[in-house]
KETI-550686 format. One record per residue (C-alpha): residue in three letters; x negated, z, y negated. Coordinates in steps of 0.25 Angstrom, whole numbers, plus 5000, padded with zeros to 4 digits. Layout:
BEGIN
alaXZY ...
***
This chain:
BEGIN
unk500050005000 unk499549954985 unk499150084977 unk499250064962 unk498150104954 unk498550204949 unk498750284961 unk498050434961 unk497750544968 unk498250684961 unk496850714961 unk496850584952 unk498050614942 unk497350634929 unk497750684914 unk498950574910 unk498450594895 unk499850694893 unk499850724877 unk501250784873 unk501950684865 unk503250694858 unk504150614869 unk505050534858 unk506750574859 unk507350484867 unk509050464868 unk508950364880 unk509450434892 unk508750314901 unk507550384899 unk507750534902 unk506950524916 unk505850544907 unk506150694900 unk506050734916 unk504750714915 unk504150754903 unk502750814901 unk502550964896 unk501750964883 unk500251004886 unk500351044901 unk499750994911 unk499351004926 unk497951014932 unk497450994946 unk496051064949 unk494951024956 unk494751104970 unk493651214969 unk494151244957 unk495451334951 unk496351334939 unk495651454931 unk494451364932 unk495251244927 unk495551314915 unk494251384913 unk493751244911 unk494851224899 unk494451334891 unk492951284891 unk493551174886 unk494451244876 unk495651174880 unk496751264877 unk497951284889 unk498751384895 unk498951384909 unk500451354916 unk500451334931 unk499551364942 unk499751264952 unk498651294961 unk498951274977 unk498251204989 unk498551074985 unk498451074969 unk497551154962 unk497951174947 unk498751204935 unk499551174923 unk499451214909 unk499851174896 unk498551134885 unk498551184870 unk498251054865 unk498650924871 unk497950794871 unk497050694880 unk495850744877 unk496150894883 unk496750824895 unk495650734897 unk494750854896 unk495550934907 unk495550814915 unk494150784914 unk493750934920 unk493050924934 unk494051034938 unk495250924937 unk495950844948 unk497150814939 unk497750834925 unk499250804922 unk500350834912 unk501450914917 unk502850874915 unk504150934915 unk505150884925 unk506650874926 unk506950894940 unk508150914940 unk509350884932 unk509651034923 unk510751094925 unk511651084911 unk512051224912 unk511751334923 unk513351384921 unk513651274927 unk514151284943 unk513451194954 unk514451144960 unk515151064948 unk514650914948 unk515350864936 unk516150784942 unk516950844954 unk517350774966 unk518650764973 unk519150914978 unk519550914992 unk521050844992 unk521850974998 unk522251094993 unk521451165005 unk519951195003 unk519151115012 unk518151185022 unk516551175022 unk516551055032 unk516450915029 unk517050795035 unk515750765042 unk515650895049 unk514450915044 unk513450935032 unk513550795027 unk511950765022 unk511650835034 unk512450735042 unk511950605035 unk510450655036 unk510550695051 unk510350835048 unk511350905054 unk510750835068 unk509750915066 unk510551045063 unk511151025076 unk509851015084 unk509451155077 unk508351095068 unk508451145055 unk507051155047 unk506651285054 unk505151345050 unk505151225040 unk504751275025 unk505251185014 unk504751205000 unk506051164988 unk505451144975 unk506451164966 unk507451244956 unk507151354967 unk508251404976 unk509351494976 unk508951574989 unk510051694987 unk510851584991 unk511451635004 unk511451485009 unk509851495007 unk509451625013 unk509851725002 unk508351764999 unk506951724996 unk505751745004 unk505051745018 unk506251745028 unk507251695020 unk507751535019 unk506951515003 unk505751605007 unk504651554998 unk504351484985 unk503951484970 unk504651494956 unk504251424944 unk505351424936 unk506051544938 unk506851594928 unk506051724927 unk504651634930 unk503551594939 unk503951684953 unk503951644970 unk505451654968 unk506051524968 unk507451554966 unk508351464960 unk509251544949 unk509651424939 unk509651294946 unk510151264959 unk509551144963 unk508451204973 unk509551284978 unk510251174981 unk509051104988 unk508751224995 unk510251215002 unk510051065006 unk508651095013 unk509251225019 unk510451295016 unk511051395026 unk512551395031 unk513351435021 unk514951455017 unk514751285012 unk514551265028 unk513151175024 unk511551215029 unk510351145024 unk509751045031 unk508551115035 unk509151265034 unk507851315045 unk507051295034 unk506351385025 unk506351355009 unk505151374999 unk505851374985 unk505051314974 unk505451324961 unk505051244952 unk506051204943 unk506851244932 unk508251304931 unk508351154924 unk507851074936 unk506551054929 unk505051084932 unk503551044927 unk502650964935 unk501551074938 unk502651174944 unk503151064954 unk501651024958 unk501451174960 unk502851184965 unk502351074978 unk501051144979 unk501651274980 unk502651234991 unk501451164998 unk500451284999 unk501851395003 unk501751325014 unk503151235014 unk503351135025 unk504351035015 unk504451015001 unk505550974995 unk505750944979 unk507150884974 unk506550824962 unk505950684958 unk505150664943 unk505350544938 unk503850484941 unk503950404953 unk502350384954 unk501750444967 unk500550474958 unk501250574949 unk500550714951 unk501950784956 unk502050664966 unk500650684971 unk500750834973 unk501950814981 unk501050704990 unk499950804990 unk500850904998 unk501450785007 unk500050745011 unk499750905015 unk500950885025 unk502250945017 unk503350855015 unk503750855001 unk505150784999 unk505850754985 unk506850694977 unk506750554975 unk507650574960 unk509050544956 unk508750424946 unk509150324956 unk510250264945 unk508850214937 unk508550124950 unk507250094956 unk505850204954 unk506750314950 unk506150404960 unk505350524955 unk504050614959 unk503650684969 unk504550604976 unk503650464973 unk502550524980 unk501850484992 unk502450545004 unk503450624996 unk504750625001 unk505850554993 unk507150564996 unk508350474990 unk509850534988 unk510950484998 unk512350524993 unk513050625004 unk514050565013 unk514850665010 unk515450724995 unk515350884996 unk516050974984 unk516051114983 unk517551194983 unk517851324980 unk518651394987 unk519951464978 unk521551504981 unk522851494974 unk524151574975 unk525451494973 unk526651574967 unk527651614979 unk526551604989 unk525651694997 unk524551595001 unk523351574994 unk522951444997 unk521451394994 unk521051274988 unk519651234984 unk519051194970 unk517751134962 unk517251214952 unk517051164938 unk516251194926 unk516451304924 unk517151344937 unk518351444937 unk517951564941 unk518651684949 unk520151684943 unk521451694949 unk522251614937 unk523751534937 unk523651384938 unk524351304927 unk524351154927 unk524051064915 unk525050974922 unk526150974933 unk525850824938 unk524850814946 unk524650654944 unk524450664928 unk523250584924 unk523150654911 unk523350804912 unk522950874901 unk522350774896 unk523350804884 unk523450934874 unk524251014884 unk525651044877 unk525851174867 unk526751224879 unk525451254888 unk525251384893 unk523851464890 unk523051394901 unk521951524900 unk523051594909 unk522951494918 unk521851384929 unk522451274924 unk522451154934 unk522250994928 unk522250864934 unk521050774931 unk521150614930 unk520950524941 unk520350414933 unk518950424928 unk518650484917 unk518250344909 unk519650294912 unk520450414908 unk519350474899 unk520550534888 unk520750634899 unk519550684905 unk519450814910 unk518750884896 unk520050804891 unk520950894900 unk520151054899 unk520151034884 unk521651014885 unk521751134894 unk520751234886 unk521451204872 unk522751284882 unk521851404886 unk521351334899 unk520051404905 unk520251374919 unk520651224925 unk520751164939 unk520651004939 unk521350934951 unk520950784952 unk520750684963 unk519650624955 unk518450614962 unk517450644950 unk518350744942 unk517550794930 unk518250914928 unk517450984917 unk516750924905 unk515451004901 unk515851034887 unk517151094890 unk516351224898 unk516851304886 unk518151284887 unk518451334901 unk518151444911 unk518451354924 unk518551234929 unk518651164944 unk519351074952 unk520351054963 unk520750944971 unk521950844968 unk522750884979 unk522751044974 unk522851014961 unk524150944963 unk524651044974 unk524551154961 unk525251074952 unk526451044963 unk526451204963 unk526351214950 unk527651134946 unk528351194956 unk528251334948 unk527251404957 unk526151464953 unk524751454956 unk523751554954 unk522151494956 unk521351584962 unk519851564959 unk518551624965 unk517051604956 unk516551484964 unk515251544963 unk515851644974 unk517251574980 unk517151504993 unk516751354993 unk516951245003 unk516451105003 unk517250975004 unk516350845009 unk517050725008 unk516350595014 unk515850515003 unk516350385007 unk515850314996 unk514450324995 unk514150415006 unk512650415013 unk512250315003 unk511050324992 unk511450404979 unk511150294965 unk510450424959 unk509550414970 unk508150374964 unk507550244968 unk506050224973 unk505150164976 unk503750244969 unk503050194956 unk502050144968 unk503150084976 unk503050184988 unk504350194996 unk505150304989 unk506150394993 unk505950415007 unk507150435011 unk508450475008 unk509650585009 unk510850655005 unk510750724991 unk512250684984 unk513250764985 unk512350864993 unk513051024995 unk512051124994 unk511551274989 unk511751304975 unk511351434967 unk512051544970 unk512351584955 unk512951444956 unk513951434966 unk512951404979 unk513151284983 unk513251134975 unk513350994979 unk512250924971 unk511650774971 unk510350714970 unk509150684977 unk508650834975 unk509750864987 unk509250754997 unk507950804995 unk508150935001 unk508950845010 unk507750795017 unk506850915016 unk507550995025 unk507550865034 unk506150855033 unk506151015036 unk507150975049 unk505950875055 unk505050965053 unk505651055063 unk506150945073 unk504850875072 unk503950985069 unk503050915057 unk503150925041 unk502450805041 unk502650735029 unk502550595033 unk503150605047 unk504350685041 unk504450575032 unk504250455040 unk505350495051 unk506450525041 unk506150395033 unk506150315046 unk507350375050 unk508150375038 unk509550285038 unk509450175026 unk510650195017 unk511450065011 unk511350014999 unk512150094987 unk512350044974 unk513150154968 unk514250084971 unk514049984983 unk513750014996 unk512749895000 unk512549835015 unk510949835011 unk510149955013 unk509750044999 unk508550014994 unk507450084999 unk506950144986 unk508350204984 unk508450265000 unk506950275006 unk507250245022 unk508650315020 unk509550435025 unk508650525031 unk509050555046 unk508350695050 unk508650675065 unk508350535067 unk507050575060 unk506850725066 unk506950645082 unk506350505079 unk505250485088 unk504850375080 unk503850385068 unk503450285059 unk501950305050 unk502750275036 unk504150305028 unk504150165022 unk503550055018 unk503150015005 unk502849855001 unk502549884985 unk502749774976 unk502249624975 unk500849634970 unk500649744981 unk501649694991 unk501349755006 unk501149635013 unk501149695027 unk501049845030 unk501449935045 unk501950055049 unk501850145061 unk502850165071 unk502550285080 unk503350315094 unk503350475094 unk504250465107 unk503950475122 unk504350305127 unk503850185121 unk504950135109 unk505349995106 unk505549975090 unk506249865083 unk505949845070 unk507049775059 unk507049755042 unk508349795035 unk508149775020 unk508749855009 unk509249814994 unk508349754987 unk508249794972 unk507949764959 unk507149854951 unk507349774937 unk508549774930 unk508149634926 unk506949524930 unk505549564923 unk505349444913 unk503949484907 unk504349404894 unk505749464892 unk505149614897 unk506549634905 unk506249734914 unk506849874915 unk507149954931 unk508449914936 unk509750054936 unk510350074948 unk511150014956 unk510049894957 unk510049774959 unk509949704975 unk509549584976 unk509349494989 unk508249494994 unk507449585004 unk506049595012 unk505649535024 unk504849625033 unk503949565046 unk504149675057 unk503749665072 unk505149665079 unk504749785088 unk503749865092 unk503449945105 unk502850105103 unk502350175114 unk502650325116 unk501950395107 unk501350285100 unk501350195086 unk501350055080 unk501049995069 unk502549885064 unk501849805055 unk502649755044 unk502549625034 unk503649625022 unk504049515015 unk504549555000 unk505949484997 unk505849354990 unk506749294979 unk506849414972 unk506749444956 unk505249514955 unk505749524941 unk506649624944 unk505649704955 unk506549694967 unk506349814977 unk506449784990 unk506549885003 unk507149885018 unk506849945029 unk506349925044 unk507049955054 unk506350025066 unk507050035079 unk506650085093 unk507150115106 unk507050245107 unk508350275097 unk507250275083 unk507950205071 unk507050205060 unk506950115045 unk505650095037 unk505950075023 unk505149985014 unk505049965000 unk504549854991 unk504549794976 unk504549664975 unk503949624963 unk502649664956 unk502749814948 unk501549804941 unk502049664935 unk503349754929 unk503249824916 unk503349964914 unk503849984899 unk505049914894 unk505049824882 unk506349854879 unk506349874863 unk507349974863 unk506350064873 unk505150024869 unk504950064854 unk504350134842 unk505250244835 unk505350364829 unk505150484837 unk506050574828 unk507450484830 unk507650454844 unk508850354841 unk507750264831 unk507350124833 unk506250054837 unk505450064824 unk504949924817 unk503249904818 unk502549974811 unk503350084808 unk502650204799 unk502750324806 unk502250454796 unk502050574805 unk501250714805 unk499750724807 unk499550744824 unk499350894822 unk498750914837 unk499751004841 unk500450944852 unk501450854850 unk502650944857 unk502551034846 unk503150914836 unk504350894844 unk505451014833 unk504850924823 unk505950794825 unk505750734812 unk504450674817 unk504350514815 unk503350494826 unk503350354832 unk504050374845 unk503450244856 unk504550204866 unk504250144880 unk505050124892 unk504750114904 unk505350014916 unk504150064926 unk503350204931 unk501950174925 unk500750264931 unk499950244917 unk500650244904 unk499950234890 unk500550244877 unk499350214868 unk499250184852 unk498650084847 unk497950074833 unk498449934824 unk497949994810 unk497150134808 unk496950214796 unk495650274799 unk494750294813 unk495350284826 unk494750254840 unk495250184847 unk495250164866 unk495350014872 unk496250044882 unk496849944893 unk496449834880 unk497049904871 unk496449984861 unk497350114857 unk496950244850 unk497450334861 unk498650354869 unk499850414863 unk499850564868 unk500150584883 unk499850464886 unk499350414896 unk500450454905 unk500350424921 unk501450414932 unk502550374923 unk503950364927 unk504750224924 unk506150214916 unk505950274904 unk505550294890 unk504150334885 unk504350384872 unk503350444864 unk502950494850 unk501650474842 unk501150564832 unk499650514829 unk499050594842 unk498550524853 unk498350584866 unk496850614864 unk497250714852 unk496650594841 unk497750594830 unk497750444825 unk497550394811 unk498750324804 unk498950184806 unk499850084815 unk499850094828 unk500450044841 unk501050114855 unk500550034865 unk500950094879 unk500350044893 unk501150064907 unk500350044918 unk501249954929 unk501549994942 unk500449974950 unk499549934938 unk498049974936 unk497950054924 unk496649994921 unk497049844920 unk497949814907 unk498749714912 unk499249844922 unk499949894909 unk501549864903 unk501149864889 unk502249894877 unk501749904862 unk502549954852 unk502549904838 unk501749964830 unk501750074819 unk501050144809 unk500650284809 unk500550394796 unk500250534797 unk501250624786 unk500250674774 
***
């Protein structure tokens, strides 16, 4: 396989020239993937030299008076050293550090967002906001679902496992995390050596750093925790692996978000506890192999722990979406398959009707705010159970005081957008100006919004009920009885779970889903697994238990099956674990969001498919790879083999066949270098016709015990748009007589990347502007921007003052880019300034933080200018240019014909007197 250039060890990651800068406002919502990744002013992250220690590292700072505070120790077996924060922050202090002979490797550190935040922690778990359908009946349903059984369990062959008795035992698995809630009855009730979450660390803990990993403000490693190993509980579900033991690694925030340097130490630490499996439900949006939080993951994979991660849920932005670790090489990615089943949560509650002595139950979903405990008179807002407008109206002057009363509502069953004079918010503000606090909507609308977020004021409970209820109340109602709701806290009350199949996209690949394939055009993800609509643990404070979406649930998914191998197979290694679930793994059709396709889904969007933990836990057959990877056109694989190994006791007889799946274009239009059209195509993408060929021997004979080498000898698909970057993918199909039925996924591009620019010349993205108005132009050339004297004191410390006219250079990106320059260029100077050639091009200095390294694609580099460049050197006034320099994919960064180039008109730069 072609290595591009660029490809380093971590040994070899060097300083990327981080100064702070002033990161221009933005208002365009296309390019928020960048603030989940943004640096932190003046800290980085060193690795140190073996023989030698921190304390030693910063001995050798102050001799050369470089002022810093230290922040994290990260030293462990596998990474030996720190993070801090600099004083004074420019390149000629990082290039010093750099330079030290004690130093392996100097970075910024970022901050991520993981996770999305929650909006507000009052908020229950369970409340999507939009609800599905209640059960249709007035009885509750009980905890079993119409497959008889847990349904991600089923789909993934887990619960065949189950019933064998192989449930993960003496298997340690490490969650990197929001930590886990581990007073949760479901996950053992306590903390430490002989309980479920028995080891760990904390590094965000609301009282600080501690070895106390509990989760007290989040939720979502409790909810990862459930899915790996949840134990019986009233909701009638386990986890998937619940043998196992977890390692609870906190190291996020009560918001979902981290820092680079906790999550390196977060691995490491997890690592030298001794854990068997790792598993991280997050994905930065990078994509390189070669970004450090990849390479510490590989690192770990390489020492023998399997380190499973999310491949991301930007799968609606198309092709290379997928995030870090997860790009990493033999990091585990693992793609989102939408349930075959629709869980929801029900609380249990009773009601008394007037002449009666039952109490019948019925079940309801909990809004925001839910209703609490009360036992309260029903009163409906109207006595037709058909009205398409109830309360959609002022209610009349005749209307009782509704605070005396749980006042029950119809909702609409036409979509909001075509019945939008009477939304919901429409119909609590004409209940609340009557005294309303307490509503019970009925609807047989499947995506009921049933509370609006600005109206949380206004009332003290909210929830809903199904259609069928709903209109048995009112029939009571309207023949005089009275009804008396009697509600229990559903923080307390009983629930049940009703799982209806989900016939319509059931067992098929979620659009959030993020695509591959690597910057680097490895095969990624993996694999796939069940992570929509997925039931699991939830803080206790918050209910226990929630239904939640994403890959950050298939994830966990596929952890525990790796845990469940490793018991029936007896090894944790990470390339045979790997290797048997990909081969194993059922392809998945091809889903466009809204059609079901006869071909097979892409494999940048699926990996090899489904996993299927029996097929791989008994397969006596084992092949050398997960997949095969063809690159693009300039480094097209021309022939390649892999290894098919017969692990049983009589010879086997395999048949080897080629079922292509959807071919897709990456470009939303064909590249014309002229017109400079090119931008990454939004999902759903486009499928052209058009596949690869792939020259296979028809069958092969193994002896017991023995291996062969299938070669293989694709052929790209021809007639194609290289214009528009078709990905093409398939798989080959391995069949043999002894009951194996394995795939081998491929993956290729057919088209050359490094011809493809990175930085867009859209005028509207690609701009000169002022810094201090986020809605102004492009400013004409040679525009005079009048700005204080560069003080040295780092730029961060400008941001209160808003009124600054600093020239803001805008460029967009279509690509990831390993190298990215922003460099300025003098036209005419007022005084002395030296001046680099560099790549042809003479520049007085970089713009501060630049140059940056292992760059994510779609999005906006924006970036202000206040005289300082990023060795410290203020520069004179004058008129100058932004030049900024993308190295292509695959491109060498010393050749300039490797570069996308942009410049940006000029202006001219004064200092205020």
């Amino acid at each position: 396989m072609f290595k591009p250039a660029l490809m380093v060890s971590f040994v070899g990651v060097v300083v990327s020239l981080f100064a702070t800068t002033i990161d221009c406002q933005s208002s365009n919502d296309d390019f928020a993937l960048n603030a989940r990744a943004a640096p932190i002013p003046r800290s980085y992250m060193v690795e140190i030299a073996d023989g030698h220690d921190i304390e030693s590292f910063y001995g050798s700072l102050q001799a050369k008076n470089i002022e810093f505070s230290p922040s994290l120790n990260i030293t462990y077996s596998l990474f030996n050293g720190a993070s801090f924060d600099l004083s004074t922050n420019d390149a000629d202090t990082t290039h010093t550090i750099a330079g030290l002979p004690t130093v392996k490797g100097l970075w910024p550190v970022r901050s991520l967002q993981v996770h999305e935040p929650l909006a507000d922690d009052s908020v229950e778990p369970w409340h999507s906001v939009y609800k599905r359908r209640a059960p249709d009946g007035t009885s509750f349903p009980s905890n079993q679902t119409e497959s008889n059984g847990f349904s991600p369990h089923v789909m993934t062959q887990v619960d065949k496992l189950h019933a064998k008795g192989i449930t993960g035992k003496g298997v340690k698995v490490a969650v990197i995390d929001t930590g886990v809630d581990y007073r949760h009855p479901a996950l053992g009730g306590c903390f430490g050596p002989g309980c479920l979450v028995s080891y760990g660390y904390d590094w965000f803990g609301l009282l600080g750093e501690d070895s106390d990993p509990f989760d007290e403000c989040n939720g979502h490693g409790t909810h990862v925790a459930g899915i790996i190993a949840a134990q019986p509980n009233p909701l009638g579900f386990v986890g998937a692996a619940p043998g196992v033991t977890i390692g609870a690694y906190k190291a996020l925030t009560c918001f979902g978000s981290g820092r680079e340097d906790v999550l390196v130490a977060a691995f490491n630490k997890a690592f030298d506890d001794g854990s068997d499996i790792i598993s991280f439900s997050g994905s930065i949006p990078f994509g390189w192999n070669e970004h450090p939080l990849s390479v510490t993951v590989q690192r770990i994979v390489e020492k023998g722990v399997p380190c499973i991660t999310s491949a991301g849920n930007t799968g609606s932005d198309g092709l290379w979406t997928l995030g870090s670790p997860g790009a990493g090489k033999g990091v585990a990615s693992v793609a989102n398959v939408i349930n075959a089943e629709t869980p929801s949560i029900h609380t249990v509650a009773s009601y008394s009707v007037s002449g009666s002595s039952e109490s019948p139950q019925f079940t309801w979903n909990a809004g925001n705010p839910a209703i609490p405990t009360i036992s309260m008179p029903l009163w409906a807002s109207s006595n037709d159970s058909s009205v398409e407008d109830d309360a959609c109206s002022p209610l009349p002057p005749d209307t009782p005081d509704l605070s005396k009363y749980v006042v029950l509502v119809r909702d609409s069953d036409l979509p909001a957008s075509e019945f939008s004079t009477c939304r919901m918010m429409n119909k609590i503000s004409n209940l609340v100006e009557r005294g309303a606090e307490y509503m019970i909507v009925y609807s047989t609308n499947q995506h009921t919004q049933i509370i609006d977020d600005s109206l949380l004021r206004w009332i003290a409970g909210i929830g809903m009920v199904s259609a069928s209820q709903g209109e048995e109340w009112v029939k009571l109602l309207n023949q005089g009885r009275n009804i008396t709701l009697n509600f229990e806290s559903p923080t307390t009350a009983k629930q049940v779970i009703y799982s209806p199949k989900n016939s319509k996209n059931g067992s098929l690949l979620a659009p959030r889903s993020s695509w591959g394939l690597s910057w680097e055009l490895d095969v990624k993800p993996q694999f796939s697994a069940p992570g929509q609509d997925i039931l699991s643990t939830w803080r206790t404070a918050k209910g226990s238990y929630k239904i939640d979406s994403g890959t950050s649930m298939s994830t966990p998914l596929v952890t525990a099956i790796y845990a469940l191998l490793a018991e029936a197979r007896g090894t944790t290694d990470p390339v045979t674990l790997e290797n048997l679930l990909s081969a194993t793994a059922k392809p998945i059709k091809w889903y466009d969001g809204s059609e079901v396709h006869d071909d097979l889904a892409p494999v940048p969007q699926q990996g090899s498919g489904l996993v299927q933990a029996y097929d791989a836990a008994f397969a006596t057959t084992l092949l050398n790879v997960s997949s095969l990877a063809f690159n693009d056109s300039d480094h097209f694989v021309g022939s390649t083999s892999f290894k098919i190994t017969n692990l049983g006791t009589q010879d086997v007889t395999y048949e080897f066949g080629h079922v292509a799946a959807a071919t897709v274009y990456a470009s939303a239009g064909s590249y014309i270098p002229d017109l400079a059209a090119f931008s990454l195509a939004t999902f759903p993408l486009e499928t052209p016709i058009g596949s690869a060929t792939l020259a296979l021997p028809s069958a092969i004979r193994v002896a017991a015990g023995s291996s062969a080498v299938v070669p293989v000898v694709p052929t790209p698909p021809a007639g194609l748009d290289a214009g528009r970057v078709p990905v093409y993918s398939g798989f080959i199909t391995i069949n043999g007589t002894n009951g194996d039925s394995l795939v081998l996924p491929y993956a290729g591009v057919a088209s050359s990347m490094r011809s493809l620019p990175v930085l867009s010349r859209n005028p509207e993205w690609t701009k000169i502007r002022y810094w201090n108005d986020v809605f102004s132009p492009a400013v004409p050339a040679n525009t005079t921007f009048t700005v204080p004297f560069p003080t040295g004191r780092p730029n961060e410390d400008l941001l209160p003052d808003l009124e600054l006219p600093l020239p803001c250079a805008m460029f967009t990106r279509n690509l990831g880019s390993a190298l990215l320059r922003m460099d300025i260029v003098p036209l005419e100077v007022d005084g002395e300034l030296n001046t680099t050639e560099v790549l042809g091009i003479k520049i007085a200095g970089s713009a501060e933080r630049y140059p940056l390294r292992w760059f994510p694609g779609r999005g906006a580099t924006e970036d202000s200018f206040t005289g300082m460049l990023a060795d410290g050197r203020v520069v004179p006034e004058g008129r100058y240019q932004f030049v900024m320099r993308a190295l292509k994919i695959f491109g060498d960064p010393d050749k300039v014909e490797d570069y996308d180039v942009r410049w940006l008109p000029p202006f001219v730069l004064r200092y205020r007197k």
